[in-house]
C-alpha positions as CSV (number, residue, x, y, z in Angstrom):
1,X,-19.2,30.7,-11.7
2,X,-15.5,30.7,-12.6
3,X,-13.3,34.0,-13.4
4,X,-10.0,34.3,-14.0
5,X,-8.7,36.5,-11.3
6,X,-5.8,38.0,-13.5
7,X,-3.2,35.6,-12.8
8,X,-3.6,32.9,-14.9
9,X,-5.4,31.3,-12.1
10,X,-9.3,30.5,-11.8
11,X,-11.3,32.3,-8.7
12,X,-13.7,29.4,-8.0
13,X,-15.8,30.8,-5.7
14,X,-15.1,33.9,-3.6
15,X,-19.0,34.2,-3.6
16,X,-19.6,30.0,-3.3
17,X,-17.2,29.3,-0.3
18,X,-17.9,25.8,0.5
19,X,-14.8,24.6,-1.0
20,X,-11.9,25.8,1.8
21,X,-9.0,24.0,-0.5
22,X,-8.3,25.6,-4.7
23,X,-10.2,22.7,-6.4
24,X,-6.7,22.5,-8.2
25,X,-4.6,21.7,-5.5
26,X,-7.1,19.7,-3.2
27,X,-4.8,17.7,-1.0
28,X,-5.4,15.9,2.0
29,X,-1.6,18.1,3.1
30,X,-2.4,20.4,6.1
31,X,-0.9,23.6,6.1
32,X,1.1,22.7,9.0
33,X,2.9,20.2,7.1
34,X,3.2,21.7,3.2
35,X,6.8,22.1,2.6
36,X,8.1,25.4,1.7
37,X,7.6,27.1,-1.2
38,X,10.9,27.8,-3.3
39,X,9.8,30.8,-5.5
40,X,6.9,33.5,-4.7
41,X,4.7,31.8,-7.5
42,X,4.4,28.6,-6.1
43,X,3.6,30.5,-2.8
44,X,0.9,32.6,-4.4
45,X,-0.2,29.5,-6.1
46,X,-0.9,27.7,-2.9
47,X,-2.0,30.4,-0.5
48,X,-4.1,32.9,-2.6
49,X,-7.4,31.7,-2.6
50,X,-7.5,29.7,0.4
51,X,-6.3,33.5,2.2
52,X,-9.2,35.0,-0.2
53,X,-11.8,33.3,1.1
54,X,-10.8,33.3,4.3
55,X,-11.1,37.1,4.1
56,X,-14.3,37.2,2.3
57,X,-15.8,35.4,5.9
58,X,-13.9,37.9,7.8
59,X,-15.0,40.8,6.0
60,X,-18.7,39.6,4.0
61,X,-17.3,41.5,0.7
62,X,-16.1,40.1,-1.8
63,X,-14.0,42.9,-3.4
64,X,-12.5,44.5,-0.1
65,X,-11.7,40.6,0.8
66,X,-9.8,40.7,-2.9
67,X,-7.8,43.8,-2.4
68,X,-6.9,42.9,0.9
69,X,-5.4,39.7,0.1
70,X,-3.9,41.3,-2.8
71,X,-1.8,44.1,-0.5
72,X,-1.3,41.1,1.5
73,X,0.2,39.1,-1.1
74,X,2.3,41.8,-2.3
75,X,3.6,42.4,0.9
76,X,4.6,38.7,1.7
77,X,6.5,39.0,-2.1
78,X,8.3,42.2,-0.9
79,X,9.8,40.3,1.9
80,X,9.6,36.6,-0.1
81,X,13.6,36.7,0.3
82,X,13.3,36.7,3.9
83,X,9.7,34.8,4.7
84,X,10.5,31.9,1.9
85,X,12.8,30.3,5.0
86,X,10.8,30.6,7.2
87,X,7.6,27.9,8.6
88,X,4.9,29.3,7.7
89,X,4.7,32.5,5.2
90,X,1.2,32.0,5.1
91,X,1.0,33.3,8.4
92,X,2.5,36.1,7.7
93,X,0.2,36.7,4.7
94,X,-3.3,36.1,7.3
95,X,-1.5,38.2,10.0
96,X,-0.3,41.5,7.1
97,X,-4.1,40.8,5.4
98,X,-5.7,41.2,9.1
99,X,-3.7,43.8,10.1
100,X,-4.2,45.9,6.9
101,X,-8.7,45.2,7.6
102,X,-7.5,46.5,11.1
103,X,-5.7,49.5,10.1
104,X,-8.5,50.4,7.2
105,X,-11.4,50.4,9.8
106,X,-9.4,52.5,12.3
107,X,-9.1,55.0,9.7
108,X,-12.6,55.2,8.7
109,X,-13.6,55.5,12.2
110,X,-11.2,58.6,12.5
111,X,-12.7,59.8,9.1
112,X,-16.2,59.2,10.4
113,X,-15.8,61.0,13.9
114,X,-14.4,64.5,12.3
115,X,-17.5,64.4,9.9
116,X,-20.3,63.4,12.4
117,X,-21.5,66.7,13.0
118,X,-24.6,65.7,15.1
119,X,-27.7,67.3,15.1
120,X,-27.9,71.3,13.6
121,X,-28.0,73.6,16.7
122,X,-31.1,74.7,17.5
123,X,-31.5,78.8,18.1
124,X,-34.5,78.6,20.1
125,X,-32.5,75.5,22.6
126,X,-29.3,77.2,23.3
127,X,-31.2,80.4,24.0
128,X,-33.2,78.9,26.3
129,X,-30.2,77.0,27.8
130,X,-28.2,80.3,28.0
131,X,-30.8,81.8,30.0
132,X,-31.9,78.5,32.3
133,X,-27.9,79.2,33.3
134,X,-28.3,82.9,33.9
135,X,-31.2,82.0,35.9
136,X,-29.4,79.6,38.1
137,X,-26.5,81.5,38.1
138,X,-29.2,84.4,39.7
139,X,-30.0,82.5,42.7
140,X,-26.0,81.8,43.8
141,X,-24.7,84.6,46.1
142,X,-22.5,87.4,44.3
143,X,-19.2,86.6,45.9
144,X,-19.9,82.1,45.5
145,X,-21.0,83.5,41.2
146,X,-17.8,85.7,41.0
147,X,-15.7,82.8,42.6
148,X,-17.5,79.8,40.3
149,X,-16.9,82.1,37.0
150,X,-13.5,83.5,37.5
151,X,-12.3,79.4,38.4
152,X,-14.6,77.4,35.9
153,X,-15.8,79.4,33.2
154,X,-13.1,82.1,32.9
155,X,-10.1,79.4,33.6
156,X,-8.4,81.4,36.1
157,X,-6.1,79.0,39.4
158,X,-7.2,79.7,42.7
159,X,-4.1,82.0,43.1
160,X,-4.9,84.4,40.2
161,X,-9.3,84.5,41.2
162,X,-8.4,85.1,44.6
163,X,-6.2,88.2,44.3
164,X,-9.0,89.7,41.7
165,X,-11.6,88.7,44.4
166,X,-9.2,89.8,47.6
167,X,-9.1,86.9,49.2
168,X,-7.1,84.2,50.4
169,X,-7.2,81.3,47.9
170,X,-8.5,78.5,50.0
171,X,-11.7,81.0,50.3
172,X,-12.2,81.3,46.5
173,X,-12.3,77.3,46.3
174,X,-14.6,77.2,49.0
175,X,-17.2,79.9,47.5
176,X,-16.6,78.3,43.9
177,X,-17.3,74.5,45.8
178,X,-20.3,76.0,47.0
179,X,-21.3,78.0,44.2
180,X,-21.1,74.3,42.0
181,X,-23.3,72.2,44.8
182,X,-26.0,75.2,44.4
183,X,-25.9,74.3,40.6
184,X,-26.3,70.5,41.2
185,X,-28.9,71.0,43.6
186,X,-31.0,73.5,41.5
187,X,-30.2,70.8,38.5
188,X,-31.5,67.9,40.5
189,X,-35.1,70.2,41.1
190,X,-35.4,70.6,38.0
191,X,-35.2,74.3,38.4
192,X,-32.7,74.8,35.5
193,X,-34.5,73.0,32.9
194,X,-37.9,75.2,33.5
């Protein structure tokens, strides 16, 4: 299967990858040792489809592996004045290609956590959850409850709970402390989840 990829050039093979080398340009020349290329087109001669199908393996698809290489190769000629001087503008073009797949997934990731919406809340659970708290919060002394909502549910500091409370506030972290171990130990009964 050959296709001309638009430039004149045939894509051999995006989908056949045995051949690592343009069938064209098959050398025994390691990269490490190709001279540099004078002009942009001899560059993207050279380097496209070797950096194609390099992608394709990184990435398993075909046309993100294309359109990577392509921003890739785009970004290498934006710079071509600088990089053409340079060792090894290949590089470049494998580092921009990978960083781009980088920079693509991140975002999707982003996209993907703000959509993921989990599971629909269900009425009859959070009723029940709202009232497996009241109960536990039932069994805590008044004065350890009133210190525990004021601090943690409310958002009050110690200062501001304990002038409400009247108390120093050292004694509305200690009933709040107290008030939270209460909780743990009704939580590790079981008692909360009745």
């Amino acid at each position: 299967m050959v296709q001309d990829n638009g430039y004149g050039q045939a894509l051999q093979g995006v989908y056949w990858l045995p051949m690592m080398r343009s069938q064209a340009g098959a050398s025994d020349i390691d990269a490490s040792t190709r001279q540099p290329s004078e002009s942009f087109e001899d560059f993207f001669h050279d380097c496209y489809e070797p950096l194609l199908r390099a992608l394709y393996l990184v990435t398993g698809d075909a046309h993100e592996a294309e359109e990577l290489a392509q921003e890739a190769c785009f970004r290498v000629y934006e710079r071509w004045e600088r990089l053409r001087g340079t060792a090894n503008p290949a590089g470049y073009a494998y580092r921009a290609a990978l960083n781009l797949r980088r920079s693509r997934l991140r975002r999707l990731a982003v996209a993907a956590r703000r959509t993921w919406r989990g599971d629909e809340p269900d009425a009859f659970r959070s009723v029940d959850e709202r009232d497996a708290i009241r109960r536990a919060l039932a069994d805590i002394p008044s004065r350890q409850r009133e210190a525990l909502v004021l601090l943690d549910w409310v958002g009050l500091s110690d200062q501001e709970a304990a002038e409400i409370l009247g108390v120093r506030p050292e004694a509305a972290r200690m009933r709040a402390s107290r008030a939270r171990q209460k909780l743990r130990d009704q939580m590790g009964r079981g008692e909360i989840d009745d």
